[in-house]
C-alpha positions as CSV (number, residue, x, y, z in Angstrom):
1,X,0.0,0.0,0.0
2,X,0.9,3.8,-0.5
3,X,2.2,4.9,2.5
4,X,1.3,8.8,1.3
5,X,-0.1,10.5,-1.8
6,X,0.1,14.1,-2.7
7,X,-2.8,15.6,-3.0
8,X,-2.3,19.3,-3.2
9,X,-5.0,21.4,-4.5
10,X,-3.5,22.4,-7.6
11,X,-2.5,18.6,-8.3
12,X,-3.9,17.4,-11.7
13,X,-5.1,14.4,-9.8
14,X,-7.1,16.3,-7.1
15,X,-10.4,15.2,-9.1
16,X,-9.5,11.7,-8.7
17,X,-8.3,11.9,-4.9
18,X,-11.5,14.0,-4.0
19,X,-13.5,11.3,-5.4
20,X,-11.9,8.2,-3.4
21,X,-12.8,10.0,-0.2
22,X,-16.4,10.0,-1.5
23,X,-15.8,6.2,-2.2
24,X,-16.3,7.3,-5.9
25,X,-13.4,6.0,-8.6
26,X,-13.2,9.0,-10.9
27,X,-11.4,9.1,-14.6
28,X,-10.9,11.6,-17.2
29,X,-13.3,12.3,-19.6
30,X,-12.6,14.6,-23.0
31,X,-15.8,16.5,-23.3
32,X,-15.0,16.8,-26.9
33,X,-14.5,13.6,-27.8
34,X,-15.9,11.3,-25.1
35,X,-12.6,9.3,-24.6
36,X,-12.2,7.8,-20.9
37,X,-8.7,7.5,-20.1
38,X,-6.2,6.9,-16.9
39,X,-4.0,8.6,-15.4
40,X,-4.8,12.0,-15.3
41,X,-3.3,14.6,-17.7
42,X,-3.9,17.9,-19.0
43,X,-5.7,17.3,-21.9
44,X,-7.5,14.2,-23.9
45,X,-5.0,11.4,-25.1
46,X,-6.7,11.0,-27.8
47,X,-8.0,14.3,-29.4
48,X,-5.8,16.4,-27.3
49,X,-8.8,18.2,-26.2
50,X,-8.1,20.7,-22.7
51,X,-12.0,20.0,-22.0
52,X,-12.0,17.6,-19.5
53,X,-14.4,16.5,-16.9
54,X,-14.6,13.5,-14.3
55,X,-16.2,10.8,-14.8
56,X,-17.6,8.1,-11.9
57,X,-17.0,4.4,-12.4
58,X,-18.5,2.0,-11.4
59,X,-15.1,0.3,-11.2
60,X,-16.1,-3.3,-12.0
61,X,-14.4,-5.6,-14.8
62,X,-12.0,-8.3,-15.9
63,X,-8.3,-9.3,-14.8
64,X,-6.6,-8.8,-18.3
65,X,-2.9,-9.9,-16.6
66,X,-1.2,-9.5,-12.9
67,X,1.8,-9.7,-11.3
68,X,3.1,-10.7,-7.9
69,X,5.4,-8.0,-6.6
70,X,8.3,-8.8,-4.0
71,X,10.2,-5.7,-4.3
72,X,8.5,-3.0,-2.6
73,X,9.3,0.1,-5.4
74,X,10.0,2.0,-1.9
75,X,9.9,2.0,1.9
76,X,6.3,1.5,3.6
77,X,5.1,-0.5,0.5
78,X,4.4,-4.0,2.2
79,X,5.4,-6.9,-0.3
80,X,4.1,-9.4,-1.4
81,X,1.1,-7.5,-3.2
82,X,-0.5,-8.7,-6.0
83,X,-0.4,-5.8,-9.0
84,X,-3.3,-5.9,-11.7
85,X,-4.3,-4.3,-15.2
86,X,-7.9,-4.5,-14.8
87,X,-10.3,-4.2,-17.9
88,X,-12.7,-1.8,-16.6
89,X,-16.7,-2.7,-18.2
90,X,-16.9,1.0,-18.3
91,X,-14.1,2.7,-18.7
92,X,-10.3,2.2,-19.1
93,X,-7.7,-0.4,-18.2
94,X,-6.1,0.5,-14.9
95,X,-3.0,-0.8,-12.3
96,X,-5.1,-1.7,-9.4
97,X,-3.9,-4.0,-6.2
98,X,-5.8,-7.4,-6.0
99,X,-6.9,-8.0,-2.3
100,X,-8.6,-10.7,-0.2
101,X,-9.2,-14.2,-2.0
102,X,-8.3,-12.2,-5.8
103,X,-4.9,-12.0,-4.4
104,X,-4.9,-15.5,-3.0
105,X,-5.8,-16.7,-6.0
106,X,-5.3,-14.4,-9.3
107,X,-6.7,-15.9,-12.6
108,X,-6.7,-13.9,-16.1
109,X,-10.1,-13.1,-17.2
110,X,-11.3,-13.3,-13.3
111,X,-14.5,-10.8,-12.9
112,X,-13.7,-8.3,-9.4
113,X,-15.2,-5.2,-8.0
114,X,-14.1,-2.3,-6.7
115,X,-13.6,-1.2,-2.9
116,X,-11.5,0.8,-0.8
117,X,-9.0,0.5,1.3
118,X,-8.0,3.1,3.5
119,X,-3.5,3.8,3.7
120,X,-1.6,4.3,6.6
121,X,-1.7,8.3,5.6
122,X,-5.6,8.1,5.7
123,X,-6.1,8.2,2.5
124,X,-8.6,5.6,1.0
125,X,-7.3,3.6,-2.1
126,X,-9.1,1.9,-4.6
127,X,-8.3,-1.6,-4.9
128,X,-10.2,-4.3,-6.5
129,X,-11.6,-8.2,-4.9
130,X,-12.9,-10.6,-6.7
131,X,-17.0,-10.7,-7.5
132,X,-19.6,-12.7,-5.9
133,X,-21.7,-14.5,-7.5
């Protein structure tokens, strides 16, 4: 887990971090184009557009590959974690941690959800667990 995140008011990512408190998982949207992408930037990866709103996910998709990390990438990371590109049904791919019985058990094309996890720093994370059902 992050151990802390900065999320200074004139951070391009502020949207997104304003919107994990809410338990909300927020992307870009080009208001020109439509696109949905992630990361944040400062305009629309695929039009270029500067018009860019948020958009909430609901967060829910499909395991497209993972990894299991042993090597935290710095101190307070706690290893092993299991690191994901998740297939989102409504949005982009994102990195997201797999927790609970998705990280016992990781399998490509697995269905998981999204839920929150809240860091050492307070902030709350988005991380993704396996779906019921």
């Amino acid at each position: 887990m992050i151990v802390s995140v900065s999320t200074t008011s004139e951070h391009i990512s502020q949207p997104f971090w304003d919107g994990t408190a809410q338990g909300q998982f927020r992307v870009p949207e080009c208001q020109a184009c439509g696109h949905r992408f992630f990361g944040p930037e400062p305009a629309c990866v695929r039009c270029q557009s500067r018009k860019l709103g948020w958009a909430s996910l609901d967060g829910s998709g499909v395991v497209y590959s993972f990894t299991e990390v042993h090597v935290p990438p710095e101190p307070g990371y706690e290893v092993p974690y299991v690191l994901a590109v998740i297939e989102l049904d409504d949005g982009p791919a994102v990195f997201s941690h797999l927790v609970g019985a998705a990280a016992a058990n990781p399998r490509v094309g697995m269905r998981v959800t999204l839920a929150f996890r809240t860091g050492a720093d307070g902030v709350a994370l988005p991380v993704h667990v396996e779906a019921s059902g």
